[in-house]
KESEGU-468308 format. One record per atom (N, C-alpha, C): residue number from 1; residue in one letter; atom name; x, y, z. Coordinates in nm, 4 decimals. Each point is the difference from the previous one (the first is absolute). Example, Ala and Ser with C-alpha at 12.3 -4.5 7.8 and 13.67 -1.06 7.14 Angstrom:
rec n=1; res=a; atom=N; px=1.3190; py=-0.5690; pz=0.7800 .
rec n=1; res=a; atom=CA; px=-0.0890; py=0.1190; pz=0.0000 .
rec n=1; res=a; atom=C; px=0.0900; py=0.1200; pz=0.0000 .
rec n=2; res=s; atom=N; px=-0.0350; py=0.1050; pz=-0.0720 .
rec n=2; res=s; atom=CA; px=0.0820; py=0.1190; pz=0.0060 .
rec n=2; res=s; atom=C; px=-0.0770; py=0.1090; pz=0.0730 .
This chain:
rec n=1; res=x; atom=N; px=-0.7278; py=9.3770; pz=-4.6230 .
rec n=1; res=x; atom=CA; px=0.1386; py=-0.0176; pz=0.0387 .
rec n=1; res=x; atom=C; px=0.0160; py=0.0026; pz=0.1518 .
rec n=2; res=x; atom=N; px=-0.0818; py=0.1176; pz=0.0715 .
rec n=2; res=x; atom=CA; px=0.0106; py=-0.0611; pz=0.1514 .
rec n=2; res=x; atom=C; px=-0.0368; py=-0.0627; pz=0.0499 .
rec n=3; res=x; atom=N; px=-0.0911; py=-0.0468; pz=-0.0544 .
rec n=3; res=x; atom=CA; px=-0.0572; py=-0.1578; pz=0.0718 .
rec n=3; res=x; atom=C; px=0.0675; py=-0.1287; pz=-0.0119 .
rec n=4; res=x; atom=N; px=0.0960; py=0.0009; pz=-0.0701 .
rec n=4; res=x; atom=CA; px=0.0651; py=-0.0524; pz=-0.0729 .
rec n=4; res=x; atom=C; px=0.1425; py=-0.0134; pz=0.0691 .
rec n=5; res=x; atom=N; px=0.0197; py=0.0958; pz=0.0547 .
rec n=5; res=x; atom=CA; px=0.1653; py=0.0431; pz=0.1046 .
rec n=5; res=x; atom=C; px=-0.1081; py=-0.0537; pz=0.1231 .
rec n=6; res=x; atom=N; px=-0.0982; py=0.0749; pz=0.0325 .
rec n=6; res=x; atom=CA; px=-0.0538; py=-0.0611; pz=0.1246 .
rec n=6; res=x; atom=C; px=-0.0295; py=-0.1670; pz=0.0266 .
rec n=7; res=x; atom=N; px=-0.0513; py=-0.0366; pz=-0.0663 .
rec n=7; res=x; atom=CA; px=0.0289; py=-0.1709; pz=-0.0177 .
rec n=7; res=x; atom=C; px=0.1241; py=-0.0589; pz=0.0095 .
rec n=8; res=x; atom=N; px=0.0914; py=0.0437; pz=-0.0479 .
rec n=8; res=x; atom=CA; px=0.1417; py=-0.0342; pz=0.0061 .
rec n=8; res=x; atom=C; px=0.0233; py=0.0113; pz=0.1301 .
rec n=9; res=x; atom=N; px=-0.0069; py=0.1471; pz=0.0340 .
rec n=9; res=x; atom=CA; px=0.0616; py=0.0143; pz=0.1634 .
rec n=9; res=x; atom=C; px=-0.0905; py=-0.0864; pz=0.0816 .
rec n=10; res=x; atom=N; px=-0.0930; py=-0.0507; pz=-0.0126 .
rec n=10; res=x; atom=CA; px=-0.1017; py=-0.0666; pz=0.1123 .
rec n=10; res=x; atom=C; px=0.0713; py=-0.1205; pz=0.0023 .
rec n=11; res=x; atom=N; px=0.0653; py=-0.1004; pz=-0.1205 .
rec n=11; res=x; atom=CA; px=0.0284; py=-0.0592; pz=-0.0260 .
rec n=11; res=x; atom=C; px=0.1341; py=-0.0397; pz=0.0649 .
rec n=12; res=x; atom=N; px=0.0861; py=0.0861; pz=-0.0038 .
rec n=12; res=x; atom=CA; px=0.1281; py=0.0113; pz=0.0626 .
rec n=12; res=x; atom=C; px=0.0179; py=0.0172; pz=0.1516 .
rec n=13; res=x; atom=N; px=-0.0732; py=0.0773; pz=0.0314 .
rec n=13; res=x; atom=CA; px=-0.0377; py=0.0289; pz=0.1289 .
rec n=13; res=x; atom=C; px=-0.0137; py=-0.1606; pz=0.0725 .
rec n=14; res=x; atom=N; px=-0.0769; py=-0.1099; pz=-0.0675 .
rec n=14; res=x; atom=CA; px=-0.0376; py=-0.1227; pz=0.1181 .
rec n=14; res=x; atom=C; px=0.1339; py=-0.0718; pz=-0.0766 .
rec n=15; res=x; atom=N; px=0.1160; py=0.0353; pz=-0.1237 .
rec n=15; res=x; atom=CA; px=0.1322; py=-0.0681; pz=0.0183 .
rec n=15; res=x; atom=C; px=0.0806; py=0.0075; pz=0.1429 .
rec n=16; res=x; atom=N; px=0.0294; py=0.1212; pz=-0.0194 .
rec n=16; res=x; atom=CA; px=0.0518; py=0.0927; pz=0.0920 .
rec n=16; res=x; atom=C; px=-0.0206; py=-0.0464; pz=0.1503 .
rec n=17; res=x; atom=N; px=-0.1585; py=-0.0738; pz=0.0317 .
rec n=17; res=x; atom=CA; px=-0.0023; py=-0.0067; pz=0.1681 .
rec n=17; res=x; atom=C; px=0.0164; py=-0.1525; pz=-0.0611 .
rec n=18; res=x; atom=N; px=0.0393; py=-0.1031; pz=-0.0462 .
rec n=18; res=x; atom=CA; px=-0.0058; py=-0.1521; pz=-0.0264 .
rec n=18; res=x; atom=C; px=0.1397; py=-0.0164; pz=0.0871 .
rec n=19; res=x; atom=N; px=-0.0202; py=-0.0933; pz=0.0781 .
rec n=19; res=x; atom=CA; px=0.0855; py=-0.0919; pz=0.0866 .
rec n=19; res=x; atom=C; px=0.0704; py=-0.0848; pz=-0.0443 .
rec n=20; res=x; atom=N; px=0.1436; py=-0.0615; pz=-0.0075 .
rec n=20; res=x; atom=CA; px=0.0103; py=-0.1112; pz=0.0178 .
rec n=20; res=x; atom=C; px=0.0127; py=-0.1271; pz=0.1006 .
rec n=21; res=x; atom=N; px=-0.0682; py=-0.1176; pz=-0.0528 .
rec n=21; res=x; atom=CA; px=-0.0145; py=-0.0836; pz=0.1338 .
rec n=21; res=x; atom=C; px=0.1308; py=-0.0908; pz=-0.0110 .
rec n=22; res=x; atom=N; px=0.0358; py=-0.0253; pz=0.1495 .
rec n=22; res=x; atom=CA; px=0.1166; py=-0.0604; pz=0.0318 .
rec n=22; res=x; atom=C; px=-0.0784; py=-0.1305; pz=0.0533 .
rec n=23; res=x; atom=N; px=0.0797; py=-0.1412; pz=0.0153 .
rec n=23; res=x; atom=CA; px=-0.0227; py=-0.1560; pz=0.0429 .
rec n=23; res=x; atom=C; px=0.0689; py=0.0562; pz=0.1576 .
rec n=24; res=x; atom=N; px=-0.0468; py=-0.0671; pz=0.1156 .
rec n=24; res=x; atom=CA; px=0.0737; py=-0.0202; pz=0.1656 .
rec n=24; res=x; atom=C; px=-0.0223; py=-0.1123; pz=-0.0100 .
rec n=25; res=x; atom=N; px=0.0822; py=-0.0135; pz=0.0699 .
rec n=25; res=x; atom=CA; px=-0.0460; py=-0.1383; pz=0.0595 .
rec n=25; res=x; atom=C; px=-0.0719; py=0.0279; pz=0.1766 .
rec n=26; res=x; atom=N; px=-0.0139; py=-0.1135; pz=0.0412 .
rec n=26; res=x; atom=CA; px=-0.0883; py=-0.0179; pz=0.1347 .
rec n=26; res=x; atom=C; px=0.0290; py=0.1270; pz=0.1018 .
rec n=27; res=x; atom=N; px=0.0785; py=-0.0347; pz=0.0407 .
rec n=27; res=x; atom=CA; px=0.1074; py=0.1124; pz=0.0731 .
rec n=27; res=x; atom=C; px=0.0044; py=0.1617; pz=-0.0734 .
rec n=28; res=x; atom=N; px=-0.0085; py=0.0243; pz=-0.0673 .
rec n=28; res=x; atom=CA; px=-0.0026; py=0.1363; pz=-0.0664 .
rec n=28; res=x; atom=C; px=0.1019; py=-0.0149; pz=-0.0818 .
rec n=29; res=x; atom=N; px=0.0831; py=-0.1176; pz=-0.0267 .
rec n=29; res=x; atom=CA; px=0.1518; py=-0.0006; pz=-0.0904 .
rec n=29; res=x; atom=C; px=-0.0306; py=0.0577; pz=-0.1244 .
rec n=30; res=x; atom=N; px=0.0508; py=0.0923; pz=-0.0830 .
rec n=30; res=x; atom=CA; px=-0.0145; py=0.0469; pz=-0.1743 .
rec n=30; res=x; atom=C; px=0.0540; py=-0.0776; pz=-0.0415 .
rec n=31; res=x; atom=N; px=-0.0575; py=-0.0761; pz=-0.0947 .
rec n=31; res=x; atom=CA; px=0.0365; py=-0.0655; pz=-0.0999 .
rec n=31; res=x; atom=C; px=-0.0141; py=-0.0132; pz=-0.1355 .
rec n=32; res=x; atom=N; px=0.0326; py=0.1629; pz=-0.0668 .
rec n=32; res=x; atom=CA; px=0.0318; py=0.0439; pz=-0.1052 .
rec n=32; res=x; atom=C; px=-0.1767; py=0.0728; pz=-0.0682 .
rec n=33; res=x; atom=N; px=-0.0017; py=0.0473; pz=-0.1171 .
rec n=33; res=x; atom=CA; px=-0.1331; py=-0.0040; pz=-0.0426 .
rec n=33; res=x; atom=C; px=-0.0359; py=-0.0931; pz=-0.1154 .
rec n=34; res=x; atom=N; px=-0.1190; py=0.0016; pz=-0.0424 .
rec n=34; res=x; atom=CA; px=-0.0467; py=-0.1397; pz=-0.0145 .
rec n=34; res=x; atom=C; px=-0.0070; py=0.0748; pz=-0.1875 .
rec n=35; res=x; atom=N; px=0.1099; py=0.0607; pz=-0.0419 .
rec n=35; res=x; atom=CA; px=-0.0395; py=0.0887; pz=-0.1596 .
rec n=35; res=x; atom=C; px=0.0562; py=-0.0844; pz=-0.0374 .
rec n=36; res=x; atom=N; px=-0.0188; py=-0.0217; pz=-0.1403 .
rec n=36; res=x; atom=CA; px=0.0741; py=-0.0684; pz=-0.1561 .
rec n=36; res=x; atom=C; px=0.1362; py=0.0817; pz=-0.0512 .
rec n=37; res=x; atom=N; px=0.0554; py=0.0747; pz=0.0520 .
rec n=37; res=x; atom=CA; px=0.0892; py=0.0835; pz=-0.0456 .
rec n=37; res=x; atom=C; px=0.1456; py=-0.0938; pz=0.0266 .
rec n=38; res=x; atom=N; px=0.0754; py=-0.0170; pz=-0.0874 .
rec n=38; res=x; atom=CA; px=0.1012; py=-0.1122; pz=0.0279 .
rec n=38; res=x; atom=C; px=0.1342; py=0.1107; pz=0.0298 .
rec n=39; res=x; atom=N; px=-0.0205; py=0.1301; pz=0.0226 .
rec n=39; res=x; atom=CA; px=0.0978; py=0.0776; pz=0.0186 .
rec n=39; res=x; atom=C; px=0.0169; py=0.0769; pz=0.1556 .
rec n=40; res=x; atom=N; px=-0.1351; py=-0.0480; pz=0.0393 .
rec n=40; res=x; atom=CA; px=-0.0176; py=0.0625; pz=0.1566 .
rec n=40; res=x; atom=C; px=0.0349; py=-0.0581; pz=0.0579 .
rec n=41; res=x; atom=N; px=0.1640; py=0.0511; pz=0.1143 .
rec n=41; res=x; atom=CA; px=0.0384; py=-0.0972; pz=0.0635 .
rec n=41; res=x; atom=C; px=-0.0527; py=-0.0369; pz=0.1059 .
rec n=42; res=x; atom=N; px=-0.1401; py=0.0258; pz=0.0569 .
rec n=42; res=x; atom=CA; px=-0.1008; py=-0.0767; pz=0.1112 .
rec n=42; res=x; atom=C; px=-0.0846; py=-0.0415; pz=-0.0825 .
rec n=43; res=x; atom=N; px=-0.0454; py=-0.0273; pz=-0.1195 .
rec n=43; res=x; atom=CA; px=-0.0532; py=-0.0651; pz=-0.0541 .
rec n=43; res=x; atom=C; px=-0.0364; py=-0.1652; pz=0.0112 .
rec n=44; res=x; atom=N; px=-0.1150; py=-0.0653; pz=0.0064 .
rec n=44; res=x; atom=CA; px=0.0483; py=-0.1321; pz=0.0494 .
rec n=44; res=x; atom=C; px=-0.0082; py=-0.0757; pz=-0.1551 .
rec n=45; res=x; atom=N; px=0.0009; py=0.0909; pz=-0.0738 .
rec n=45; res=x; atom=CA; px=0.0319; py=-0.1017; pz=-0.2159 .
rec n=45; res=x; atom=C; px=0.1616; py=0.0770; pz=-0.0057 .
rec n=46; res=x; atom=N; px=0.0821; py=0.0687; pz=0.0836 .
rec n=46; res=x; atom=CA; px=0.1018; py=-0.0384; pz=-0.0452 .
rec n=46; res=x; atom=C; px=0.0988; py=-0.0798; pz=0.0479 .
rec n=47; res=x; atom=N; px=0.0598; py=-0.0802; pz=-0.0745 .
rec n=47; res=x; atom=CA; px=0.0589; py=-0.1022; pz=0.0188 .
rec n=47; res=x; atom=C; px=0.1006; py=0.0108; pz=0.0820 .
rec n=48; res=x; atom=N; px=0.1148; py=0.0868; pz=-0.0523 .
rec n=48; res=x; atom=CA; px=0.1169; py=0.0546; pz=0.0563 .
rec n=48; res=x; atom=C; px=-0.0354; py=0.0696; pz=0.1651 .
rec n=49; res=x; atom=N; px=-0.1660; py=0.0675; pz=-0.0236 .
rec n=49; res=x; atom=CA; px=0.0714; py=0.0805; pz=0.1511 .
rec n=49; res=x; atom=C; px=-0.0587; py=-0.1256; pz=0.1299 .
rec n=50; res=x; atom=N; px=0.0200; py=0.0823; pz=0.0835 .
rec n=50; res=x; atom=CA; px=0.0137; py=-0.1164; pz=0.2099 .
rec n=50; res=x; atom=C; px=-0.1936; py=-0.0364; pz=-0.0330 .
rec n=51; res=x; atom=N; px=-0.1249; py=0.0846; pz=-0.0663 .
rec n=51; res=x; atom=CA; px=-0.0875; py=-0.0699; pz=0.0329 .
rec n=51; res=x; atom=C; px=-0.0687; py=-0.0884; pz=-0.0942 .
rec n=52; res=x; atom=N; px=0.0967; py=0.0045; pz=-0.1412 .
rec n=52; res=x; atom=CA; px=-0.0396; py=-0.0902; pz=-0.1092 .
rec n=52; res=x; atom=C; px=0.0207; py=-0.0451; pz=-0.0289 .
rec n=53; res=x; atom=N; px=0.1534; py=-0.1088; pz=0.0738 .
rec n=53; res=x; atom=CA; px=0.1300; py=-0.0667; pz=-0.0449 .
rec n=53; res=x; atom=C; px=-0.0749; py=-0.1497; pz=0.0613 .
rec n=54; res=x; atom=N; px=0.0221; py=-0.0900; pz=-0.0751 .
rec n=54; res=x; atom=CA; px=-0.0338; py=-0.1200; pz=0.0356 .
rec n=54; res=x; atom=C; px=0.1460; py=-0.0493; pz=0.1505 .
rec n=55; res=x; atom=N; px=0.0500; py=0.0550; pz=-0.0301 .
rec n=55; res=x; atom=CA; px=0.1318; py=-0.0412; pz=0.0827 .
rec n=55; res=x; atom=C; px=0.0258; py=0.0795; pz=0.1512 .
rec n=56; res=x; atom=N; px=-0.0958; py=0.1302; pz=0.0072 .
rec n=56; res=x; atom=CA; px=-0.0064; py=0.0715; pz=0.1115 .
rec n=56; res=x; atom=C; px=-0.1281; py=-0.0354; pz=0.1366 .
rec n=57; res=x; atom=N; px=0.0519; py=0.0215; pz=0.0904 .
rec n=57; res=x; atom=CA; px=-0.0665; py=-0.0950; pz=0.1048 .
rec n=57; res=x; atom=C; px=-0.0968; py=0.1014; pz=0.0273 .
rec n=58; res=x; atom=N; px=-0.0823; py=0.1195; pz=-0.0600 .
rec n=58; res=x; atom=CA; px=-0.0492; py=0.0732; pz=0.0095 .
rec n=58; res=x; atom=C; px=-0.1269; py=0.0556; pz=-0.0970 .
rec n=59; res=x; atom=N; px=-0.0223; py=-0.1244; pz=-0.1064 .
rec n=59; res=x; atom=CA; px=-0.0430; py=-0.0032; pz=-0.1271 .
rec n=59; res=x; atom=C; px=-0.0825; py=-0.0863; pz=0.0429 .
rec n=60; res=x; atom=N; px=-0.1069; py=0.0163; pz=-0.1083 .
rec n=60; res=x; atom=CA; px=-0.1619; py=-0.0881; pz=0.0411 .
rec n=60; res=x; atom=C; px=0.0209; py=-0.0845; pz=-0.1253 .
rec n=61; res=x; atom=N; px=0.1023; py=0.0126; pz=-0.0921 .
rec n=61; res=x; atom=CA; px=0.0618; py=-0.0644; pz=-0.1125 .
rec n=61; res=x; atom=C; px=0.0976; py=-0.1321; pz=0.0450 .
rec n=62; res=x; atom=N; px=0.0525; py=0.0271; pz=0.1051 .
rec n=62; res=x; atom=CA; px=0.1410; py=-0.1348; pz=0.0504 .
rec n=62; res=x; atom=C; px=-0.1396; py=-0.0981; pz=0.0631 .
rec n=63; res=x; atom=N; px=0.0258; py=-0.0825; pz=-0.1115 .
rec n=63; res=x; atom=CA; px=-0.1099; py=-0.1643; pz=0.0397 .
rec n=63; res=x; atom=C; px=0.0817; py=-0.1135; pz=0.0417 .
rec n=64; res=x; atom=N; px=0.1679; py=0.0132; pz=0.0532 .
rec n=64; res=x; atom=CA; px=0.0661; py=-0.0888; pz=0.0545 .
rec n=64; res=x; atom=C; px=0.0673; py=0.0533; pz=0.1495 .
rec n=65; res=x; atom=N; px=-0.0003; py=0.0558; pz=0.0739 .
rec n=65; res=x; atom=CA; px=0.0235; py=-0.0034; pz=0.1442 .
rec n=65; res=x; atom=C; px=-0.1214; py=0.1885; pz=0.0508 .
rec n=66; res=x; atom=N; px=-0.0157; py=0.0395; pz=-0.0965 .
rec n=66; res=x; atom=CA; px=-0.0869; py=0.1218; pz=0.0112 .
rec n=66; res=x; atom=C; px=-0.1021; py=0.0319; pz=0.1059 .
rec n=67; res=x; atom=N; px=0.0113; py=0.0419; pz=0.1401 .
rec n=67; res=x; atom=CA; px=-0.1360; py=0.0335; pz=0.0638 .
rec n=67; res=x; atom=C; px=-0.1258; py=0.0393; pz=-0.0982 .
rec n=68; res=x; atom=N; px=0.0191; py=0.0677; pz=-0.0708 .
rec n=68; res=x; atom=CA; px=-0.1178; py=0.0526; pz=-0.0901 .
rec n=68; res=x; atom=C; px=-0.0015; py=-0.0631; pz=-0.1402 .
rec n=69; res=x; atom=N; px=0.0796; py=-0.0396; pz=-0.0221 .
rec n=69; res=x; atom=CA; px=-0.0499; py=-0.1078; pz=-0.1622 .
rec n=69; res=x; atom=C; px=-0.0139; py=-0.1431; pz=0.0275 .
rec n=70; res=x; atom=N; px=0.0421; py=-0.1026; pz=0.1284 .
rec n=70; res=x; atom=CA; px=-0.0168; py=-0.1251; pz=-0.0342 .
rec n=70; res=x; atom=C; px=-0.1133; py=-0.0575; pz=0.0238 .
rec n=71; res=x; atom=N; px=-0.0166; py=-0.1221; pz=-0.0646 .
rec n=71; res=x; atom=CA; px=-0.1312; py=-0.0345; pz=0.0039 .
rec n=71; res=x; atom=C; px=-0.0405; py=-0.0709; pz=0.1653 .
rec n=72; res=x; atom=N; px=0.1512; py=-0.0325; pz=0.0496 .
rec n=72; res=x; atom=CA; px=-0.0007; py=-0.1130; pz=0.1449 .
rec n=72; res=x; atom=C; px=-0.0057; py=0.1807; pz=0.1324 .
rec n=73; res=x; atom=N; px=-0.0230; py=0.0919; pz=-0.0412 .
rec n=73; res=x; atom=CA; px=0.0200; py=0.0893; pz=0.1048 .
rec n=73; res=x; atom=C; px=-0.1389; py=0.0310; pz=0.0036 .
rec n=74; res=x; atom=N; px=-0.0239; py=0.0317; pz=0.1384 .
rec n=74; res=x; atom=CA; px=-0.1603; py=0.0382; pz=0.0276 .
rec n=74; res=x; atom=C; px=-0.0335; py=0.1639; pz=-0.0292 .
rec n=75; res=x; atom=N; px=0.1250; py=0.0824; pz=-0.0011 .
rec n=75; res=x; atom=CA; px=-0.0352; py=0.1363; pz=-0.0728 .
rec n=75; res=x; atom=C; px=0.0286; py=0.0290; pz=-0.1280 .
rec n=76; res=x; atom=N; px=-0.0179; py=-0.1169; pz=-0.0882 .
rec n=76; res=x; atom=CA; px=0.0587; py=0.0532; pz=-0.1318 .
rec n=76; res=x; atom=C; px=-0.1462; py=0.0129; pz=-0.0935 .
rec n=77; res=x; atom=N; px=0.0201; py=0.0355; pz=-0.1280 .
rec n=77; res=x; atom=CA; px=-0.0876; py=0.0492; pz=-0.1121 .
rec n=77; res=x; atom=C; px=-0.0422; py=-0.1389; pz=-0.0236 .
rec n=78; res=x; atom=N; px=0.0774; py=-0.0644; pz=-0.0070 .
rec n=78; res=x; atom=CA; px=-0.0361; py=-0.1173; pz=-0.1321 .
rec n=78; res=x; atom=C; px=0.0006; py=-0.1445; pz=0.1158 .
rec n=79; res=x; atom=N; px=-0.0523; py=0.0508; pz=0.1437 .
rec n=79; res=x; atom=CA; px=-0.0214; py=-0.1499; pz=0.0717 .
rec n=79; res=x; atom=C; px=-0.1437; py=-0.0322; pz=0.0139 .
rec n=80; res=x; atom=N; px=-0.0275; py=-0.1193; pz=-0.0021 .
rec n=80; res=x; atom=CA; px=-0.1181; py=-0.0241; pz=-0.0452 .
rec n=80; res=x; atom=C; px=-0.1030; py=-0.0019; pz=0.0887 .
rec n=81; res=x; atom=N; px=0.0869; py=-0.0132; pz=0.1266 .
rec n=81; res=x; atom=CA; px=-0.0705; py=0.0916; pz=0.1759 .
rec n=81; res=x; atom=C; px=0.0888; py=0.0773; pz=0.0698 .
rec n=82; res=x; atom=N; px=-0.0420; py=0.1072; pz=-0.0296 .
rec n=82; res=x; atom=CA; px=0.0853; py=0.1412; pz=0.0618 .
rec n=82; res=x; atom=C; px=-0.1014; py=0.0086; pz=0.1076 .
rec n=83; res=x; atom=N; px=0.0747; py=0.0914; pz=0.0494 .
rec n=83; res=x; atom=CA; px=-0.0291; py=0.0219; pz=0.1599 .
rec n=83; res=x; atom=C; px=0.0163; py=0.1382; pz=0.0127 .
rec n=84; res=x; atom=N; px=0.1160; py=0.0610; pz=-0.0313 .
rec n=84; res=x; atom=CA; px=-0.0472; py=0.1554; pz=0.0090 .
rec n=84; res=x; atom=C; px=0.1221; py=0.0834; pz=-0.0983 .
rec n=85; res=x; atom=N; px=-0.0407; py=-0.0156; pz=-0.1387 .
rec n=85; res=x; atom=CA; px=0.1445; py=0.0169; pz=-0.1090 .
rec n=85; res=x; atom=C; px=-0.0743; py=0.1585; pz=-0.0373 .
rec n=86; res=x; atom=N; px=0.0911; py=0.0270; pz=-0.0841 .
rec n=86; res=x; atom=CA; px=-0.0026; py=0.1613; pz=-0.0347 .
rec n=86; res=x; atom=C; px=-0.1373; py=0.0238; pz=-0.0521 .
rec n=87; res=x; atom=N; px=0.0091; py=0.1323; pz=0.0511 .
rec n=87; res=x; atom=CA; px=-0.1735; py=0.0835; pz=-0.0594 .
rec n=87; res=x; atom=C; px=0.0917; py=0.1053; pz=-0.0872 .
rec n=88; res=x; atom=N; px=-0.0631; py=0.0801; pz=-0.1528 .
rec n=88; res=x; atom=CA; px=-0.0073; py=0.1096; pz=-0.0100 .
rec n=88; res=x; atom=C; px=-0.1258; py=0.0872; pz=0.0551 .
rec n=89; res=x; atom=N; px=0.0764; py=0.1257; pz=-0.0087 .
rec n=89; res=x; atom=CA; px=-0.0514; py=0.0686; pz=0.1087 .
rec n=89; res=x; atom=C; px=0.0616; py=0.1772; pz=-0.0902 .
rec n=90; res=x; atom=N; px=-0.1199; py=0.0852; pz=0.0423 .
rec n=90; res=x; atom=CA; px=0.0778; py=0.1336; pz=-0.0566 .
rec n=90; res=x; atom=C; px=0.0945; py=0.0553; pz=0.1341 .
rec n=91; res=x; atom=N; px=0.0835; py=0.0768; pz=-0.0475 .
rec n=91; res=x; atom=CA; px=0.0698; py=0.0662; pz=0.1320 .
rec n=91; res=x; atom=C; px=-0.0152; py=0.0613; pz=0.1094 .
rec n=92; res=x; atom=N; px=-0.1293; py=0.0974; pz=-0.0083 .
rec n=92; res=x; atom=CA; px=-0.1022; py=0.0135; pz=0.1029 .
rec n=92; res=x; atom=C; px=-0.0779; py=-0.0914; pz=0.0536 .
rec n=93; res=x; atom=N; px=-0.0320; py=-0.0952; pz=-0.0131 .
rec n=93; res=x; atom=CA; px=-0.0579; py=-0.1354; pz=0.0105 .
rec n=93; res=x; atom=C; px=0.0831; py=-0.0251; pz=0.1594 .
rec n=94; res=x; atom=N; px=-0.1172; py=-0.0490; pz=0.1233 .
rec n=94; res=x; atom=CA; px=0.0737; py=-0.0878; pz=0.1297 .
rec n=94; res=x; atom=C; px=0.0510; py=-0.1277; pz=-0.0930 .
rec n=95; res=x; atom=N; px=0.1542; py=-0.0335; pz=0.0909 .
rec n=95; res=x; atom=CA; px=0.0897; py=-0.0927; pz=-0.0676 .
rec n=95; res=x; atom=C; px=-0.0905; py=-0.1055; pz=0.0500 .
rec n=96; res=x; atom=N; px=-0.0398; py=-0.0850; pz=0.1066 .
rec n=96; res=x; atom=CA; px=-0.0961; py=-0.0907; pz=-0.0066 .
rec n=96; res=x; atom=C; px=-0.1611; py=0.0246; pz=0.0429 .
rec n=97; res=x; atom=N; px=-0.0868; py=0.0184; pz=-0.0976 .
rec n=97; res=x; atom=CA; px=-0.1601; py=0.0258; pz=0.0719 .
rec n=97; res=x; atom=C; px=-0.0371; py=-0.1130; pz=0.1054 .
rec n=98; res=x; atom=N; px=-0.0874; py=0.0389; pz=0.0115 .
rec n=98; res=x; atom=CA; px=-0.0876; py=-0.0990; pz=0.1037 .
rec n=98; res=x; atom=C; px=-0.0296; py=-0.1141; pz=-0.0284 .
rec n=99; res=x; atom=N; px=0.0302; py=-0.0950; pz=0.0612 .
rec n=99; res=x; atom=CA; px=-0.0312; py=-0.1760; pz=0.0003 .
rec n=99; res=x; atom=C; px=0.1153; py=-0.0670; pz=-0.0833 .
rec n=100; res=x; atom=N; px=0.1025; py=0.1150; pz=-0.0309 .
rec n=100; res=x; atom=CA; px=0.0873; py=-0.0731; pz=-0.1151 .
rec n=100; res=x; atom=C; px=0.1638; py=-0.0560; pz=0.1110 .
């Protein structure tokens, strides 16, 4: 049985220090985190909030006037030559490393 609680706690212990990673863009801009959760309003899968809304100029989702979603912008996700579009990155993480 204590080996048993001890496994558990070892277990919990590396939950406990787990990060979540956030998207920047070039500049250090946040641009939401990159989870599946359609209820997190920095989420970039929810629809409704500023970084998952196809309609917000702040979303890697808006593929019609979007710095970060169109395909004709040189920092977006989905252009087919980007130039310097969002990294994820953990929060301790330098916002741009070296050569980027």
């Amino acid at each position: 049985m204590r080996m048993l609680l001890a496994v558990v706690l070892v277990a919990l212990a590396g939950v406990v220090e787990a990060q979540v990673s956030i998207t920047v863009g070039p500049q250090g801009q946040y641009l939401g985190n990159p989870s599946a959760n359609r209820l997190d309003p920095d989420s970039v899968s929810n629809p409704l909030g500023r970084f998952g809304s196809p309609l917000s100029p702040d979303s890697t989702n808006n593929s019609m006037m979007g710095r970060w979603g169109s395909p004709s912008s040189s920092y977006s996700v989905t252009s087919p030559y980007p130039t310097r579009g969002p990294r994820v990155v953990l929060p301790n993480q330098p916002m741009m490393p070296p050569g980027w």
